[in-house]
N, C-alpha and C positions, 0 to 999 in steps of 0.2 A: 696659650702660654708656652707650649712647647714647641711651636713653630716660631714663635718669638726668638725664646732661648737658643735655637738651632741657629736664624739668622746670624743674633748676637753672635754664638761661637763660632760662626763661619766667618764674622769681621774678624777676627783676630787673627786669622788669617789672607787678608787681605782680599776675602771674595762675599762681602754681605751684600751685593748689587746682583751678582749672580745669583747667589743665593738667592736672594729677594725672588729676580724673575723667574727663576725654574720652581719656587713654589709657590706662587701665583698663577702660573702657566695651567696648571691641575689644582686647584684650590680646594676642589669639591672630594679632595681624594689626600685629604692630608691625615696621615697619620706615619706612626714610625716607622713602616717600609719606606713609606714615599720619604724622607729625612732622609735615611741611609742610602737610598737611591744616587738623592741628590750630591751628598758627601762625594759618594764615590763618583758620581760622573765629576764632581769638580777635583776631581783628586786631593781631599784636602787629608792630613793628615787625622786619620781616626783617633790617635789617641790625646792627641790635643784636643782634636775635636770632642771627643765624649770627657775629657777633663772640665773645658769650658762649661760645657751642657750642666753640671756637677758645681757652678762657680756660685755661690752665694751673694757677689757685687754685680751678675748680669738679672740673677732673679729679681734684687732691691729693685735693680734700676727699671725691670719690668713693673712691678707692682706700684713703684714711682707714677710713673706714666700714665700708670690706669689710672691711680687715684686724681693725677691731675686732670684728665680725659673727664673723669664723671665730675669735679667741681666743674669744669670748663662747659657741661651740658653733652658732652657726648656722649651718644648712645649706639652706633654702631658705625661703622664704615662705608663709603668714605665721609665724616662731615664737613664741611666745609666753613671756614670762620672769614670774613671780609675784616680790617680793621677791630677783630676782639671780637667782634659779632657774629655767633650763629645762621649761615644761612636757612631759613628755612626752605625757601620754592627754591628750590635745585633746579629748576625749568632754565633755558636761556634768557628766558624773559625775566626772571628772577634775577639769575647773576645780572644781569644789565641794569636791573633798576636799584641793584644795592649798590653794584659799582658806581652808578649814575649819581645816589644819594649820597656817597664817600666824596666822590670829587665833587660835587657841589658845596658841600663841608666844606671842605680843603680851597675850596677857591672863596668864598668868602671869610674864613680864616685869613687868608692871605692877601686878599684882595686891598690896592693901597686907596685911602682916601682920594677921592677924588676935591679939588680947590672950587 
């Protein structure tokens, strides 16, 4: 949640991309030094910054997400959804037979009578 929130208050300053990859970079080491770390190598302003962190419309819109994550079936990161659908085999061979079974859809959906 709080790596979340950090993101969040780091777009309102126009660096949530950066943000994003320097705390993914060290994933396994997140906590609030690694935050303030990150803050300051982006030079972003600290007391905007820990204002946002404090914003009760970025927390909504976190707890939004989660609740629509767990109706949608997700369970942890990353999952993956084809067309509204859960991948399950995350294998290559997975992606290819769901994307395979998607355009199959899609082409007989579409497909014109033939005379």
């Amino acid at each position: 949640m709080k790596a979340s929130t950090a993101a969040l208050a780091a777009e309102s300053q126009g660096k949530f991309w950066e943000f994003h990859d320097l705390l993914f970079k060290d994933y396994n080491r997140l906590n609030d030094q690694k935050i303030r770390e990150i803050t300051l190598e982006l030079g972003l302003d600290q007391t905007e910054f820990k204002k946002k962190m404090r914003d009760p419309k970025i927390t909504a819109m976190i707890r939004q997400d989660i609740r629509e994550g767990a109706q949608a079936g997700v369970r942890g990161i990353p999952t993956i959804f084809i067309n509204g659908r859960r991948l399950k085999d995350r294998s290559l061979k997975g992606f290819r037979a769901a994307i395979d079974n998607e355009l199959q859809k899609f082409r007989k959906k579409t497909a014109k009578p033939t005379s």
